[in-house]
KOLPARO-899122 format. One record per atom (N, C-alpha, C): x, y, z. Coordinates in pm, whole numbers, padded with zeros to 5 digits, always signed. Each point is the difference from the previous one (the first is absolute). Layout:
// residues N
XYZ...
// end
This chain:
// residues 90
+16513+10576+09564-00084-00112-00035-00005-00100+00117+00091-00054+00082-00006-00057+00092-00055+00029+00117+00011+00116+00010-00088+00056+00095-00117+00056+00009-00085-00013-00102-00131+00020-00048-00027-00177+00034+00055-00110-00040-00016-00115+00002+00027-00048+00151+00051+00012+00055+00026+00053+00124-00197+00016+00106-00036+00127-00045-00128+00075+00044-00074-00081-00031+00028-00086-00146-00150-00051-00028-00014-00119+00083+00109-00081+00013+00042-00112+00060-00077+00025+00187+00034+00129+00064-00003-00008+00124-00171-00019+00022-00065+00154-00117-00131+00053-00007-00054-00189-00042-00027-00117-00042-00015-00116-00060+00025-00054+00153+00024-00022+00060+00081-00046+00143-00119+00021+00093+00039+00119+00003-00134+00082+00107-00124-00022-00073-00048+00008-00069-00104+00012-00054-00067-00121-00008+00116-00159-00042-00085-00142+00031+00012-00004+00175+00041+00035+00093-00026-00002+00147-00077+00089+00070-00028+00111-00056-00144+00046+00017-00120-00041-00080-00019-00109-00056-00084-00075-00046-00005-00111+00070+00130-00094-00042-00001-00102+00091+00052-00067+00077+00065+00108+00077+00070-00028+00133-00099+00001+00111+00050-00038+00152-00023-00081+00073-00108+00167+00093+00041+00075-00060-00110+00119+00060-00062+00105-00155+00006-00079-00078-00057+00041-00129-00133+00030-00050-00057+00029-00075-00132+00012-00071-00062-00139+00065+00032-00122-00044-00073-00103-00041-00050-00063+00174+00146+00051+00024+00000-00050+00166-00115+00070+00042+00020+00133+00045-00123+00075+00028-00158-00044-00013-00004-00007-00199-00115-00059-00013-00044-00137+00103+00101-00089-00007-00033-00140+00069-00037+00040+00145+00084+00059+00092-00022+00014+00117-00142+00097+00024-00032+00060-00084-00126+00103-00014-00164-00123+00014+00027-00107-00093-00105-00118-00012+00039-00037+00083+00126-00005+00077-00041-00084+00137-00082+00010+00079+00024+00227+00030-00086+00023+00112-00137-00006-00024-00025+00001-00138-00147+00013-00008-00083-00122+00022+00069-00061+00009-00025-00208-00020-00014-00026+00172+00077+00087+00107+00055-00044+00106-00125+00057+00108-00019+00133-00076-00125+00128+00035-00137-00082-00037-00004-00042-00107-00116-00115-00024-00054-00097+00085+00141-00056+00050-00013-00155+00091-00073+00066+00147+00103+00131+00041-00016+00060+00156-00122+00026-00001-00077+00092-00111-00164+00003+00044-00072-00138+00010+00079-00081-00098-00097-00122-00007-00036-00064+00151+00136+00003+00030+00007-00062+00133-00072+00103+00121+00009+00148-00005-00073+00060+00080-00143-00035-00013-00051+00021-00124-00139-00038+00022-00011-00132+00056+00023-00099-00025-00013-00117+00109+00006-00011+00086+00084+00043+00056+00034+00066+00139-00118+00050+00026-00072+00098-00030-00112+00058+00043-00101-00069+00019-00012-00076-00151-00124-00092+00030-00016-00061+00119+00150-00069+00027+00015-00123+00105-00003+00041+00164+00037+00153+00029+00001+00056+00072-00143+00026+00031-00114+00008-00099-00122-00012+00043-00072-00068+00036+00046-00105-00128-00039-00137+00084-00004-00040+00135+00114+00035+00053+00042-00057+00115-00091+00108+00104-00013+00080-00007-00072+00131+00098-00111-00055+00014-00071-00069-00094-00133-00036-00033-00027-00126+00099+00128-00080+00029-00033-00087+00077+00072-00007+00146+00003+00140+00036+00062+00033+00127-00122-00029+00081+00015-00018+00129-00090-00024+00058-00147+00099+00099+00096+00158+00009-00077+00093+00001-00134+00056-00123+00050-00087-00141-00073+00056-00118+00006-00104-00086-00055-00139+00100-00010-00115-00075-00112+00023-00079+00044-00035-00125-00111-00070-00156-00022-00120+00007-00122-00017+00068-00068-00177-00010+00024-00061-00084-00077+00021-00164-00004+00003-00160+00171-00044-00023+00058+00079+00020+00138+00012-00048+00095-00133+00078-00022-00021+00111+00047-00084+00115-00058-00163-00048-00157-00001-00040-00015-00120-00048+00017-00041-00151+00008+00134-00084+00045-00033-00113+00148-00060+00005+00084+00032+00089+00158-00036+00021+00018-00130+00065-00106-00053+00101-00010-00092+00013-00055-00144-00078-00081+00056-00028-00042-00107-00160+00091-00033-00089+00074+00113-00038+00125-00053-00092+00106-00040+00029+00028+00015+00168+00107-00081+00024-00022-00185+00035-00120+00049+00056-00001-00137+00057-00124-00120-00119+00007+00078-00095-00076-00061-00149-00129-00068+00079-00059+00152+00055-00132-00049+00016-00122+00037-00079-00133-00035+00002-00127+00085-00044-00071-00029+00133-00135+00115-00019-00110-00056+00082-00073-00029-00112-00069-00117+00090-00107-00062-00041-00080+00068-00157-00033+00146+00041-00121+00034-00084+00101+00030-00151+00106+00015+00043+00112+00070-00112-00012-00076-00156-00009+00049-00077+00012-00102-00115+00154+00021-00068+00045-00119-00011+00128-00026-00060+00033-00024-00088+00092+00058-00138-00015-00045-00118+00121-00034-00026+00058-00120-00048+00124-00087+00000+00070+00059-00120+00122+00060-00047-00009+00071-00126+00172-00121-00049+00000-00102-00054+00138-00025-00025+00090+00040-00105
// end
């Protein structure tokens, strides 16, 4: 009898630390949403990267974009031309 109590005791042991011990089921699960959360962010950030990387090509000076160059300038330096119509939105 004690040693059946014994087995059940050890099998109860192991069994809550492969659940929820520190390399367990739950752990797993958690670290699993990490990568997918982490894999999420890295494309996020690649595609920006891309965008911005085009951006910037666009206003290299071998394959300058006029359009693009004065649109960037207008918004930095909070300009319009003249003919532009402006609509104040607060």
């Amino acid at each position: 009898m004690l040693m059946t109590l014994l087995w059940v005791c050890t099998a109860a042991y192991l069994g809550y630390h492969v659940v929820q011990g520190d390399r367990g089921l739950l752990a797993w699960m958690r670290l699993t949403s990490e990568v997918h959360e982490t894999k999420s962010r890295l494309q996020t950030a690649q595609d920006e990267r891309t965008y911005l990387s085009h951006q910037v090509s666009l206003l290299r000076a071998d394959s300058l974009d006029v359009d693009l160059l004065e649109e960037r300038v207008r918004i930095l330096l909070n300009l319009a031309h003249p003919r532009d119509i402006v609509i104040i939105d607060n």
